[in-house]
LUMRO-911643 format. One record per residue (C-alpha): residue number from 1; chain; x, y, z. Coordinates in steps of 0.2 Angstrom, whole numbers, always signed. Each point is the difference from the previous one (the first is absolute). Layout:
N
DOTI  rofi  rodo   east  north     up
DOTI   NUM     A      X      Y      Z
...
//
This chain:
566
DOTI  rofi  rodo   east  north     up
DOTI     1     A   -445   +146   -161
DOTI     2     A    -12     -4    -14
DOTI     3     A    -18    -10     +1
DOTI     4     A     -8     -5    -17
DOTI     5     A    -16    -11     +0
DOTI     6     A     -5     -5    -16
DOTI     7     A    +13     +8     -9
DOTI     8     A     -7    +19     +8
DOTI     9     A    +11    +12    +13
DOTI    10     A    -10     -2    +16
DOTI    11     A     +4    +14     +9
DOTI    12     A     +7     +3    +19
DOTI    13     A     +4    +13    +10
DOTI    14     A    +19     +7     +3
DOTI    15     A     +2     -8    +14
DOTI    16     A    -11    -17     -2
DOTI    17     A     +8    -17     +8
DOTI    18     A     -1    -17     -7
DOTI    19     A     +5    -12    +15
DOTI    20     A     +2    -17    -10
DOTI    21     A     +5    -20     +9
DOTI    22     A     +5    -13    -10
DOTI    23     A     -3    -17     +5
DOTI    24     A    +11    -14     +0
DOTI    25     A     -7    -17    -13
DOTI    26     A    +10    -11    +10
DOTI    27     A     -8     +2    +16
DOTI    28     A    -18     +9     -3
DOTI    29     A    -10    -11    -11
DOTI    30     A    -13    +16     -5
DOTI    31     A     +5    +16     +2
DOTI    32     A    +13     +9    -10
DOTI    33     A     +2    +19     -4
DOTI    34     A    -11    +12     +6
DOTI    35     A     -1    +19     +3
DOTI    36     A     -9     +5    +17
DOTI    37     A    -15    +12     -4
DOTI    38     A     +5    +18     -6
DOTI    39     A    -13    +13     -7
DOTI    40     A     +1     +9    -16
DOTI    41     A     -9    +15     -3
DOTI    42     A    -18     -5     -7
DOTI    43     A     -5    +14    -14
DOTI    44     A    +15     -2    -11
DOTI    45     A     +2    -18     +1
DOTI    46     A    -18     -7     -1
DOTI    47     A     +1     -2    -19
DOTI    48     A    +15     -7     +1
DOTI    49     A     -4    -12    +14
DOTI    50     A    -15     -9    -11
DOTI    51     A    -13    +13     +9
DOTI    52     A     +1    -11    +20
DOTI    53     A    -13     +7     +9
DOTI    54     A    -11     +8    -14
DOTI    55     A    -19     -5     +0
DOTI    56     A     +1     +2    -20
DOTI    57     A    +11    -12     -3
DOTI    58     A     -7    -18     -4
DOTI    59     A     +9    -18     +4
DOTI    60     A    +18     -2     +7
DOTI    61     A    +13    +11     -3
DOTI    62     A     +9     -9    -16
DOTI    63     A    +18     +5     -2
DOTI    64     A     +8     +2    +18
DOTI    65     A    +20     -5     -5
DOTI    66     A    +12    +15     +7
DOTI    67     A    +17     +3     -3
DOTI    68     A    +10     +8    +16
DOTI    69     A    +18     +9     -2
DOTI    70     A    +12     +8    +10
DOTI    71     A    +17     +7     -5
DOTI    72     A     -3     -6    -18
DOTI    73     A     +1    -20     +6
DOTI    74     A    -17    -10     -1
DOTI    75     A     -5     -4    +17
DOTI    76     A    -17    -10     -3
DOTI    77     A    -11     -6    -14
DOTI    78     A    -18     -7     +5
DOTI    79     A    -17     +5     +5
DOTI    80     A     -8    +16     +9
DOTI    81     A    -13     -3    +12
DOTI    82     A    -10    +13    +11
DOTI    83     A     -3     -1    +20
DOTI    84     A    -20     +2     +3
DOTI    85     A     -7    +19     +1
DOTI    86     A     +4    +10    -14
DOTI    87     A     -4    +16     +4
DOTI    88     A     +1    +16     -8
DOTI    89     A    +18     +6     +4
DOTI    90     A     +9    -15     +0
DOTI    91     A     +0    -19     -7
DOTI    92     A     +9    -11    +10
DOTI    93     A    +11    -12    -11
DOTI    94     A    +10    -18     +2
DOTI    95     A    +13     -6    -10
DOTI    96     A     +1    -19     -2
DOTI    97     A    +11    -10    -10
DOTI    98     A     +9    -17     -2
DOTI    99     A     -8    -13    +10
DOTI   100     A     -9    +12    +10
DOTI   101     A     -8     +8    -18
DOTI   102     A     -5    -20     -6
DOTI   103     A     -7     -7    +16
DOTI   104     A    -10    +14     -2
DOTI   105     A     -4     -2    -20
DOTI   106     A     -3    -18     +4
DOTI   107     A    -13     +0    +15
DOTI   108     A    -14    -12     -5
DOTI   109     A     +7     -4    -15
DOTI   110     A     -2    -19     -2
DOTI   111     A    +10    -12    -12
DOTI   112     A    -12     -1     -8
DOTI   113     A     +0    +18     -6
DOTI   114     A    +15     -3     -6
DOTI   115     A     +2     -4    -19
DOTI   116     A     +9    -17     +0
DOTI   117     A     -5     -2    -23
DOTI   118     A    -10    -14     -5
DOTI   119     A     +2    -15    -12
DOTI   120     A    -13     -7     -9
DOTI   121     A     -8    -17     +3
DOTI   122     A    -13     -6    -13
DOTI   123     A    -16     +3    -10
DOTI   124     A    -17     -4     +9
DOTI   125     A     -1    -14    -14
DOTI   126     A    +16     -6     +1
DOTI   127     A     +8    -14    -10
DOTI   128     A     +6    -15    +12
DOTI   129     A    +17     +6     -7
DOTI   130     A     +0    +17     +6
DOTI   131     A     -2     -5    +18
DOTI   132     A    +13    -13     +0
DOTI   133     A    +13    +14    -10
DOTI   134     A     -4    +10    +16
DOTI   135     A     +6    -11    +11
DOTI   136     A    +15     -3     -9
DOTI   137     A     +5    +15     +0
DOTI   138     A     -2     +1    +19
DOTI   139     A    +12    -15     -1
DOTI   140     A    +12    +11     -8
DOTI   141     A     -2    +13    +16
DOTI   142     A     +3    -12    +10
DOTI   143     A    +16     -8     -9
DOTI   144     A     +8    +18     -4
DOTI   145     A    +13     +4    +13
DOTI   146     A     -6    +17    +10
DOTI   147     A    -15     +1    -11
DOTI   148     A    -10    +11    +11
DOTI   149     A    -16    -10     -1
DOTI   150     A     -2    -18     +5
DOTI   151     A    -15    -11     +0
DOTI   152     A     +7    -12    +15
DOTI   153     A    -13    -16    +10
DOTI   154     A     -6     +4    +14
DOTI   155     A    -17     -2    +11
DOTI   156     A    -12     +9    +10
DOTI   157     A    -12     -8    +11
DOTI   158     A    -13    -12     -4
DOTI   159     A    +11     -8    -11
DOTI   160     A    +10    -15     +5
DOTI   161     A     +8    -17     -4
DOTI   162     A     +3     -8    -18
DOTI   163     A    -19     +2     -7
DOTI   164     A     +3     +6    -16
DOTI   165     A    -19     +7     +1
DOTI   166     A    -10     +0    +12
DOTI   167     A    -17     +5    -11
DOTI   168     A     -2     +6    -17
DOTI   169     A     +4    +17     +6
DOTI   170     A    +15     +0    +13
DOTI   171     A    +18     -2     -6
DOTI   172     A    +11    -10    +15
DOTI   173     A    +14    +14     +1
DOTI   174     A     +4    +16     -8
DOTI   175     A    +10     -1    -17
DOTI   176     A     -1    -17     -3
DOTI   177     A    +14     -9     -5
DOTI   178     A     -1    -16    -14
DOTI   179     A     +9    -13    +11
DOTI   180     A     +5     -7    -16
DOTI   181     A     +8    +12     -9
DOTI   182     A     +3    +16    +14
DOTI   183     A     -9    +11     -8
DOTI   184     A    -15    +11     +3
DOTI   185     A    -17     -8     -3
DOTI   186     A    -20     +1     +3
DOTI   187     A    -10    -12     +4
DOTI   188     A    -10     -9    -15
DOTI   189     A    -17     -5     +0
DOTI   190     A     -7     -9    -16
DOTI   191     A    -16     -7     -1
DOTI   192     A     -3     +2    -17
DOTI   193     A     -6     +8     -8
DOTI   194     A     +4    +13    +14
DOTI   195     A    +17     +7     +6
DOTI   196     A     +3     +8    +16
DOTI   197     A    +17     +6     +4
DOTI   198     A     +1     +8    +20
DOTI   199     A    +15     +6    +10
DOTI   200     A     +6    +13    +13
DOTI   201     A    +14     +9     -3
DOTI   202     A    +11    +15     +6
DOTI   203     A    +15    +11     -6
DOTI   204     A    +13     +1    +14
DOTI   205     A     +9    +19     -3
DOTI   206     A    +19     +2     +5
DOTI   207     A     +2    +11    +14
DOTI   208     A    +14    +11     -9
DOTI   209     A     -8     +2    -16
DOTI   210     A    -18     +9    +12
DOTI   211     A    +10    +11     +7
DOTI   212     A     +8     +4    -15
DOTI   213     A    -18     +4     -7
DOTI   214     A     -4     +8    +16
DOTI   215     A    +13    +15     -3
DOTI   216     A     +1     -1    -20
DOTI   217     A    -18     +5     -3
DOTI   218     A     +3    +13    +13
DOTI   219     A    +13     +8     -8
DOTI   220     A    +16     -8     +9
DOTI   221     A    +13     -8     -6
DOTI   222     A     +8    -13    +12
DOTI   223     A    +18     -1     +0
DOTI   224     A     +5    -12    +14
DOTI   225     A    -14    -15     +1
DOTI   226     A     +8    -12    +15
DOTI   227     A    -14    -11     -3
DOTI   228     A     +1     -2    -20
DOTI   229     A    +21     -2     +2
DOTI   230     A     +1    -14    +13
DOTI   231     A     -9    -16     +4
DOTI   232     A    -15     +7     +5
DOTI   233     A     -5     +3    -18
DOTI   234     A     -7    -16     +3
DOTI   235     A    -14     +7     +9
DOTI   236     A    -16     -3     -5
DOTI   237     A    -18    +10     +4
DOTI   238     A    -14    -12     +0
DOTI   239     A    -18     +9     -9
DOTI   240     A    -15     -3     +0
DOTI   241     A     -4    -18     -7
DOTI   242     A    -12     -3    -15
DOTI   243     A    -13    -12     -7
DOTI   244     A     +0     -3    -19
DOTI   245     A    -14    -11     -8
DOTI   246     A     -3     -3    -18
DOTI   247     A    -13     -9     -8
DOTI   248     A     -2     -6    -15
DOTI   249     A     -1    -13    -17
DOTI   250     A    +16     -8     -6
DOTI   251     A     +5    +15    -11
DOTI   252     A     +0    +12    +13
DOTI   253     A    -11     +9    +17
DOTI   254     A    -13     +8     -3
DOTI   255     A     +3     +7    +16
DOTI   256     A    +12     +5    +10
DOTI   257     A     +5    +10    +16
DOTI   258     A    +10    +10     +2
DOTI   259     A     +5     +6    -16
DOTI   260     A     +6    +16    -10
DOTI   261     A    +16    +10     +9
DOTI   262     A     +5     -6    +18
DOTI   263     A     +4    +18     +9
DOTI   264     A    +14     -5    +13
DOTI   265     A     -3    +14    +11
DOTI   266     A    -19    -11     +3
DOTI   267     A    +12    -14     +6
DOTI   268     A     +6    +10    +14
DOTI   269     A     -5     -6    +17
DOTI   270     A     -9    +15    +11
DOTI   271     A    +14     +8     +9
DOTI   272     A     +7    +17     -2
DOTI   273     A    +15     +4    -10
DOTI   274     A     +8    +11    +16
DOTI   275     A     -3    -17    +11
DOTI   276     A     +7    -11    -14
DOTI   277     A    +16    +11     +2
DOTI   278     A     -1     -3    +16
DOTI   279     A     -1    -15     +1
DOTI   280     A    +14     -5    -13
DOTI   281     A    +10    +14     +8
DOTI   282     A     +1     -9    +19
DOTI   283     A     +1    -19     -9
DOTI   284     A    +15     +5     -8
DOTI   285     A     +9    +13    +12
DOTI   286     A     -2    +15    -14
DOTI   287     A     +2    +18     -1
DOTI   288     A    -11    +10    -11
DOTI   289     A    +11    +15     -7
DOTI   290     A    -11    +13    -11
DOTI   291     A     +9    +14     -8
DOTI   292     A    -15    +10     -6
DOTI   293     A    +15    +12     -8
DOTI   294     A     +7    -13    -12
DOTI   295     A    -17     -9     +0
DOTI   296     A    +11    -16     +7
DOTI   297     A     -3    -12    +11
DOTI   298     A    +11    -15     +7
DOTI   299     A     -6    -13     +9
DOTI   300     A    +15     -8    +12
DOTI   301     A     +3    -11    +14
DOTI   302     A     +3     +9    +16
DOTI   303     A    +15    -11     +4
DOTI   304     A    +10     +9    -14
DOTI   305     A     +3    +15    +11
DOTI   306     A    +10    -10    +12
DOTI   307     A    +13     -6    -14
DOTI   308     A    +16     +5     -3
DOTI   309     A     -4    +11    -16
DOTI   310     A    -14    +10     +8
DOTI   311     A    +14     +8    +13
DOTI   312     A     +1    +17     -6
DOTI   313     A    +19     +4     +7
DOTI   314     A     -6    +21     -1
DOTI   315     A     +2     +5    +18
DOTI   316     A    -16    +10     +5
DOTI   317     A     +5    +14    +13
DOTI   318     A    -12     +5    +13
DOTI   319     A     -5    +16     +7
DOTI   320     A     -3     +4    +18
DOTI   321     A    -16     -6     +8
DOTI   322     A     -4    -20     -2
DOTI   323     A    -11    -13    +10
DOTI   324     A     +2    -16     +3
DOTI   325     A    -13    -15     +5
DOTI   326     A     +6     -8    +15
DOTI   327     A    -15    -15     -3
DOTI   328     A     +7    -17     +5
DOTI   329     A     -1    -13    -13
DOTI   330     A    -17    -11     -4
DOTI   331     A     +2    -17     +5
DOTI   332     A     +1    -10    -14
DOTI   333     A    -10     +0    -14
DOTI   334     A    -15    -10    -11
DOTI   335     A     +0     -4    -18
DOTI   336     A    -18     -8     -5
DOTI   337     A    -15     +0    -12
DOTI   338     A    -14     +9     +7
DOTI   339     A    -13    -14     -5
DOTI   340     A     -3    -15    -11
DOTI   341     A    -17    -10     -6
DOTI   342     A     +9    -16    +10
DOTI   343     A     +0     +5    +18
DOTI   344     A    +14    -11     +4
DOTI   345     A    +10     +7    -13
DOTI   346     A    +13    +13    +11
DOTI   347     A     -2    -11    +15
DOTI   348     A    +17     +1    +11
DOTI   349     A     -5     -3    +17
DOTI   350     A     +3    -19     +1
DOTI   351     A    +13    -13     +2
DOTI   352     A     +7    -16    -11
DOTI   353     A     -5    -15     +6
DOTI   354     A    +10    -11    -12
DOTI   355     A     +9     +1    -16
DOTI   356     A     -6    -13    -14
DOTI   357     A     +5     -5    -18
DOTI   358     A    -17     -2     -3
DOTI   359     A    -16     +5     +8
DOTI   360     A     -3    -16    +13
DOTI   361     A    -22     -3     +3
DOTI   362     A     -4    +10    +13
DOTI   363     A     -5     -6    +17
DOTI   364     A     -4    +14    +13
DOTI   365     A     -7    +18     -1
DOTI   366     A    +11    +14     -2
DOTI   367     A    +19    -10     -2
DOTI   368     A    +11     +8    -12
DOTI   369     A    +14     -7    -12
DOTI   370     A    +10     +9    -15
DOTI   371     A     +5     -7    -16
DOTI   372     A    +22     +0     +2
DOTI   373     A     -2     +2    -20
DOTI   374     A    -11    +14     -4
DOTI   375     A     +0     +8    +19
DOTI   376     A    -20     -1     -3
DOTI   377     A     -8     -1    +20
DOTI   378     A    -17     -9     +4
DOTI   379     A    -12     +0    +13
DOTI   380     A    -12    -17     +3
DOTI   381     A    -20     +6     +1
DOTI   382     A    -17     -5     -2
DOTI   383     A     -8     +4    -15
DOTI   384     A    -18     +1     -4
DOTI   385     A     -1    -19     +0
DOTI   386     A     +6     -3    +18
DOTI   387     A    +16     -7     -9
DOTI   388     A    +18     +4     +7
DOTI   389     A    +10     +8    -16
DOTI   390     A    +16    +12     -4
DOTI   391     A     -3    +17     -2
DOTI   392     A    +13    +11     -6
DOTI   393     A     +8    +14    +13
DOTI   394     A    +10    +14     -2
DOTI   395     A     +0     +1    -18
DOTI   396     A     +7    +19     +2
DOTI   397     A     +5     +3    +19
DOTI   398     A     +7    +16     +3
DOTI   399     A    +17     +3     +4
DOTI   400     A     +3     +6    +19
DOTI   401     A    +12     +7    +11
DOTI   402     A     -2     +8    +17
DOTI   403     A    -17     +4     +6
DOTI   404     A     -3     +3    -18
DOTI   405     A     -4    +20     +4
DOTI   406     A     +6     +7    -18
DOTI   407     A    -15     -7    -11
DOTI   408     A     +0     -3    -19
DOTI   409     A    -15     -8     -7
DOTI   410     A     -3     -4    -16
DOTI   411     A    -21     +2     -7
DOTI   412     A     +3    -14    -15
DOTI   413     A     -9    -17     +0
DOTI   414     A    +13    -14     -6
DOTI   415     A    -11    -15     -9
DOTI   416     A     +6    -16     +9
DOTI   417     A     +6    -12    -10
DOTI   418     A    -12    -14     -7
DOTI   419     A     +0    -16     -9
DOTI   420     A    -13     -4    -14
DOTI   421     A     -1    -10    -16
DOTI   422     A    +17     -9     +4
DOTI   423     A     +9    +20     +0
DOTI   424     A     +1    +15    +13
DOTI   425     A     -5    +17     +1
DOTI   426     A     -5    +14     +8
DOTI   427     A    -17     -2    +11
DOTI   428     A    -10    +16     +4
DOTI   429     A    -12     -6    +16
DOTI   430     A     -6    +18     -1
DOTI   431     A     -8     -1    -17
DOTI   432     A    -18     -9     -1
DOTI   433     A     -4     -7    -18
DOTI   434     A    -13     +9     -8
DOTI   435     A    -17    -11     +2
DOTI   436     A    -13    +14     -6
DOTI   437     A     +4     +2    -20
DOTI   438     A    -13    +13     -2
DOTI   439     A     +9    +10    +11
DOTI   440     A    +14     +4    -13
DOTI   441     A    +16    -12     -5
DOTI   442     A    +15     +6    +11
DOTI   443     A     +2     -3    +19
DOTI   444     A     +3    +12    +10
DOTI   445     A    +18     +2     +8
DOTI   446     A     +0    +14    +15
DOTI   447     A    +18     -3     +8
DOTI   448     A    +19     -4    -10
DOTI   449     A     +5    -13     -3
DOTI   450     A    +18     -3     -6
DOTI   451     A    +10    -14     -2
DOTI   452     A    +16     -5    -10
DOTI   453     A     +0     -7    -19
DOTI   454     A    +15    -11     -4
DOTI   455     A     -3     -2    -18
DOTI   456     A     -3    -18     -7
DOTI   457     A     +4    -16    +13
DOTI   458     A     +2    -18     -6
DOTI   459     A    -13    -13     +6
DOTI   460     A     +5    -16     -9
DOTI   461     A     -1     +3    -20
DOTI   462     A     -8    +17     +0
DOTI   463     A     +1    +19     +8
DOTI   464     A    -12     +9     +9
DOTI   465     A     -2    +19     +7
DOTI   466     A     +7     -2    +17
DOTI   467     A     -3    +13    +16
DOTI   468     A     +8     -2    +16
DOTI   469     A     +1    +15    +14
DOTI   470     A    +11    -12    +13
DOTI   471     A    +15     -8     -2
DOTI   472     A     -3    -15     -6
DOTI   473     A    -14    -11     -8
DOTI   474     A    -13     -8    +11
DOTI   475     A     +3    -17     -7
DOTI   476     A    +12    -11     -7
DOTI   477     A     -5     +0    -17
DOTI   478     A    +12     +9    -12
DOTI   479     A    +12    -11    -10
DOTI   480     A    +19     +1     +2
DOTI   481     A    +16    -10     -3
DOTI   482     A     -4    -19     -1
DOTI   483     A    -17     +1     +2
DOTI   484     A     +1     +6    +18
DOTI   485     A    -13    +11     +7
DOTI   486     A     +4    +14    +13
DOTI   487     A     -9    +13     +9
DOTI   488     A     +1    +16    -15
DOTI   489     A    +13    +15     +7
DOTI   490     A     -7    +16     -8
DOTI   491     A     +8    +17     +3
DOTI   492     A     -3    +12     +2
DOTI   493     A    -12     -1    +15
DOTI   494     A    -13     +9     +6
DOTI   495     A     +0     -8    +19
DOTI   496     A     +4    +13    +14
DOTI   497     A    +14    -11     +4
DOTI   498     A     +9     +2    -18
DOTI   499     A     -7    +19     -3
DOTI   500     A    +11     +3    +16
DOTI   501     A    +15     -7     -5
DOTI   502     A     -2     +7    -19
DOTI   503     A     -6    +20     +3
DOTI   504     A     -4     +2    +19
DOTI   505     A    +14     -5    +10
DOTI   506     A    +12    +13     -1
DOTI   507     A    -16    +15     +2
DOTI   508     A     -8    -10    +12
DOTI   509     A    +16     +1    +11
DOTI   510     A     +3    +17     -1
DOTI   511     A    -19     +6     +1
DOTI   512     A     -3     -6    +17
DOTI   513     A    +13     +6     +9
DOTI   514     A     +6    +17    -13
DOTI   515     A     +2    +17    +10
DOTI   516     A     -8    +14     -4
DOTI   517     A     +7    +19     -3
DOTI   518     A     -4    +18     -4
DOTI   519     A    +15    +11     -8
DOTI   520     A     +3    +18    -10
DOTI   521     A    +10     +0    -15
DOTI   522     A     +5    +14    -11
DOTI   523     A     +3     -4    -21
DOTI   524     A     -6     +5    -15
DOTI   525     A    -19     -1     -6
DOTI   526     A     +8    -12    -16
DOTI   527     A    +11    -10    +14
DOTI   528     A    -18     -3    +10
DOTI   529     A    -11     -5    -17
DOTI   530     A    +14    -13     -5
DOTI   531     A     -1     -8    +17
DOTI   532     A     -4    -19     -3
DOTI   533     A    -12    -10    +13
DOTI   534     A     +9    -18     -7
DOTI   535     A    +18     +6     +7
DOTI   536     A     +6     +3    +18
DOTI   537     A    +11    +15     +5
DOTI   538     A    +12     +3    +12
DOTI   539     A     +0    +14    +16
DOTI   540     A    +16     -2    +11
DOTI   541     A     +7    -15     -7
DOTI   542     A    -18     -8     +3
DOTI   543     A    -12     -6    -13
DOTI   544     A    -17     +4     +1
DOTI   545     A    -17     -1    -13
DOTI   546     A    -10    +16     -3
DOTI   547     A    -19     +0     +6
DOTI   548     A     -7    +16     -2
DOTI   549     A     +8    +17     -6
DOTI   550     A    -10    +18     +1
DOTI   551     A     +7    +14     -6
DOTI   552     A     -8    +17     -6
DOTI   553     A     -2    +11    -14
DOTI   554     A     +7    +10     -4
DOTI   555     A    +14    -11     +5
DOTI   556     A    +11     +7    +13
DOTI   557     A    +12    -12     -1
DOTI   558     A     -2    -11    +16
DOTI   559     A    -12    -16     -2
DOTI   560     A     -5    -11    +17
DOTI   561     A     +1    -18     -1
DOTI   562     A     -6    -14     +9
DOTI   563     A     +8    -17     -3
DOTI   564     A     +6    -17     +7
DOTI   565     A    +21     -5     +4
DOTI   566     A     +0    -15    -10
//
C-alpha cells in the first residue's frame, strides 16, 4: 500500500489500515468515496502533510491531492483532509474523492465564483450604432440552434400590459421585441436636440453549457452530459436582469450605462453552485458520476440503469454472511416542486367542475373548468377590485400515487407563462423591477429560475424568442396551416406530469418500493475499481444495483456491499 500527498511518500506503519466506502451516484446525491480516519505517524510526515498542526505555518495548507495504491492498482485520487487534534505522535487523516472530494471543494462557492467569460458591450460614449450592433448580435444568440446564450422576453413584477413605457425610465418587459420586425429593440426618446435610449435586459444561460463551465474550470472533463444530448438542452437559467440608458446628441451618448466588458459570472442570480447542482440534478432525475482518477465526470439520467444495456450478465458469487431488510414497501409515492412565486401554481387538491372550449365569465366563487384543448384548469376569485375573474390552477401539480410517502421535490421556480405586447413569455413574479438606480443597474435574482427556449416561433409575419416550461402556450396566438390558431404543444416539458413520464417513471416505481441488502463478495482489487454505479449485476439469477462497497487496505480480497434487487 502506497500513500503520496502532493507527490511525497507519507509514511505508515507495517501494519496501517485504510478502511475505504464507496458511495453510489445513483442513489446518494453527496457523498462519494471516503476513507474513515486512520493516523499516520506525525514527525516524519509533517512536511510532507503541508505542516497540519504547526503554529509556524501561516494560511491554509495549499496542496492536499493524495494518490493511494495497493497491489500496484490505483485505488483513489483526490484530496487529504485531517480530523481535529493534531497532536504530537500522530495526525489523523481523511481521504476524500469524487463527489465526496467536490462537494467539499465547492462549499460556499457561488455561481457567481464561477468564471462564466465576458463579452463586450460598448464605449461610455457610444455611437447610436454600436448599441444597436449589440443587440443584433443578441439576435443572432437567439436565432443560433443550441447557442448557449439566449436574450429571450420576459417580465418581472411591476411591469404589466401593452404600455410600451410607462416613464422615461421604465422599459414594459425584459428584451424588448420590435413588433414590426421581431427583433430586439430599446425604447427611443427624441426630443431634439436630446436622445435617450432605455431598456432592461437579461442573458438567459443554457443549463448544459453551466455545468459544463462548472467542471471545466475545475479541471474536469464531462464525458456523458444527459442534459446537453436530449431535449433538455433547451433549458434555460434566468440572471440577474439589467437597466441600460444612454443619453446623448444625434451622433452618439455622451453617456451611457452599463458599458465596457459585461462579466457573465456578475449575471448570476445568488445561489450556490452545489444548490444549482442540486437543483438541476432532482428536476431532471440525474446522477452525478466523478471519477477523480480519470478527472471525468458523467452526468446521466438515473433511468438508464434500469435498461436493457445496463444489465451486466457477470454473475456476482456471495460469501457466507448476508442481511436482508424486511421493511414493507412505502405507500405510494410524491413527485412535486417544493414552491413557486404563484401559490396556486402546484395546487392538486381540487376537482373539475366543467370542461370548456373557452373560458365562460365567471359567475360564483371558487367553480372550476378546464380548457379540453390545452388542459389549462381555473378557479373563479375576487381580485382586488371585488370583481369575479379566472385564475389559473395547477399550472405544475405533482404527480401522486398512494399516500404519497416516497417524496421527491423539486427546489426550481417555473416562470408562468404570460402574455404581453401581442407575444408570450416567461413571467418571474419573484423578481421586483429595479426602482432605486442609485443603487446599482442589475436586479437582484436570489432563487433559479429555469424554463425552456424553443428557438424562434412565428407570430404573423415575423419571429420572436420564445420560452415555455408546460406543455403548451397559454394562448391561441401562434399561426398554423390556413391561418388557424391553436393552443402551441411545446416539448419537452418541464411539468411534474411530463418530467414523470419522460425521466421519473421507471426510478419512481422502483424507489418506493426497492429492498434493501448487505452481502460479502470475494474478487479482485482491479474486478472492485471497474465496478460501474450506471449498470445492475446479477446475485442468484436476481438483479440488483450497488449502493455502497467498503473494502480494506491492504485489500484482502473480500468487499461488503449493500444494495437494492431491482
Amino acid at each position: 500500500m502506497k500513500l503520496t500527498v502532493n507527490n511525497n511518500r507519507i509514511y505508515m506503519p507495517s501494519d496501517a489500515k485504510i478502511s475505504i466506502e464507496k458511495n453510489s451516484p445513483v442513489l446518494n446525491d453527496d457523498t462519494g468515496t471516503f476513507s474513515y480516519p486512520f493516523p499516520v505517524p506525525t514527525l516524519p510526515n509533517q512536511k510532507n502533510l503541508g505542516w497540519p498542526g504547526r503554529l509556524q505555518r501561516v494560511g491554509n495548507i495549499p496542496d492536499r491531492s493524495f494518490v493511494l495504491e495497493d497491489q500496484g492498482v490505483q485505488v483513489l485520487k483526490g484530496e487529504v483532509d485531517y480530523t481535529d487534534g493534531v497532536t504530537r505522535d500522530e495526525v489523523g487523516v481523511v481521504l476524500k474523492s469524487g463527489m465526496t472530494e467536490f462537494y467539499t471543494v465547492m462549499k460556499d462557492v457561488m455561481l457567481s465564483d464561477i468564471d462564466l467569460g465576458s463579452e463586450y458591450l460598448w464605449s461610455s460614449t457610444p455611437a447610436w450604432s454600436a448599441i444597436d450592433a449589440k443587440l443584433a448580435a443578441w439576435d443572432v444568440y437567439n436565432a443560433t440552434a443550441n447557442n448557449p446564450i439566449v436574450a429571450a422576453p420576459c417580465m418581472m413584477n411591476g411591469v404589466t400590459g401593452d404600455i410600451a413605457f410607462e416613464s422615461q425610465y421604465e422599459s414594459a418587459y425584459i428584451n424588448n421585441h420590435d413588433p414590426e420586425t421581431g427583433y430586439l429593440t430599446i425604447k427611443k426618446i427624441i426630443i431634439p436636440p436630446r436622445y435617450f435610449w432605455a431598456g432592461y435586459f437579461m442573458l438567459q444561460f443554457k443549463v448544459w453549457w453551466l455545468i459544463e463551465k462548472i467542471f471545466n474550470t475545475h479541471g474536469y472533463e464531462i464525458v456523458v452530459n444527459d442534459v446537453k444530448d436530449t431535449g433538455y438542452n433547451k433549458a434555460i437559467l434566468f440572471t440577474r436582469p439589467f437597466y441600460v440608458s444612454a443619453v446623448g446628441l444625434s451622433g452618439g451618448a455622451t453617456r451611457a450605462n452599463p458599458y465596457g466588458d459585461l462579466e457573465y459570472s456578475s449575471l448570476m442570480p445568488s445561489v450556490s453552485v452545489l444548490d444549482f447542482l442540486d437543483a438541476v440534478k432532482s428536476m431532471f432525475c440525474l446522477a452525478l458520476d466523478i471519477d477523480e482518477r480519470r478527472r471525468e465526470v458523467r452526468l446521466y439520467f438515473r433511468k438508464t440503469i434500469f435498461e436493457a444495456s445496463s444489465l451486466d450478465k457477470r454473475k456476482l458469487v456471495e460469501m457466507a454472511g448476508w442481511e436482508h431488510d424486511e421493511v414493507n414497501a412505502m405507500d405510494g409515492f410524491s413527485f412535486r416542486y417544493q414552491s413557486q412565486d404563484d401559490k396556486l401554481a402546484t395546487e392538486e387538491d381540487y376537482e373539475i367542475d366543467a370542461v370548456v372550449t373557452e373560458l365562460p365569465t365567471p359567475t360564483e366563487e371558487s367553480e372550476t373548468c378546464r380548457i379540453s384543448e390545452s388542459g389549462h384548469d381555473y378557479i373563479a376569485e375576487y381580485d382586488e377590485e371585488e370583481t369575479l375573474v379566472w385564475v389559473r390552477i395547477g399550472r405544475l401539480k405533482g404527480v401522486t400515487t398512494g399516500n404519497g410517502e416516497d417524496t421527491t421535490e423539486i427546489n426550481v421556480n417555473v416562470p408562468e407563462q404570460e402574455s404581453f405586447k401581442s407575444i408570450e413569455g416567461a413571467k418571474m413574479d419573484g423578481i421586483n423591477r429595479l426602482m432605486d438606480l442609485s443603487g446599482g443597474r442589475f436586479v437582484d435574482v436570489s432563487s433559479l429560475y429555469i424554463s425552456l427556449y424553443h428557438g424562434l416561433r412565428y407570430m404573423g409575419d415575423y419571429a420572436f424568442p420564445y420560452t415555455c416550461g408546460e406543455n403548451y402556450s397559454k394562448n391561441k396566438w401562434f399561426s398554423v396551416v390556413q391561418q388557424t390558431y391553436l393552443y402551441h404543444y411545446t416539448t419537452p416539458s418541464l411539468t411534474p406530469a411530463a418530467l414523470y413520464a419522460d425521466v421519473y417513471e421507471d426510478w419512481l416505481n422502483w424507489h418506493y418500493q426497492a429492498r434493501a441488502w448487505k452481502k460479502y463478495f470475494r474478487m479482485s482489487l482491479q474486478e472492485v475499481i471497474n465496478l460501474q454505479w450506471n449498470k445492475r449485476y446479477v446475485v442468484n439469477g436476481i438483479p440488483i444495483i450497488l449502493d455502497k462497497i467498503k473494502f480494506d487496505l491492504p485489500y484482502n480480497g473480500i468487499i461488503e456491499v449493500d444494495g437494492y434487487t431491482a
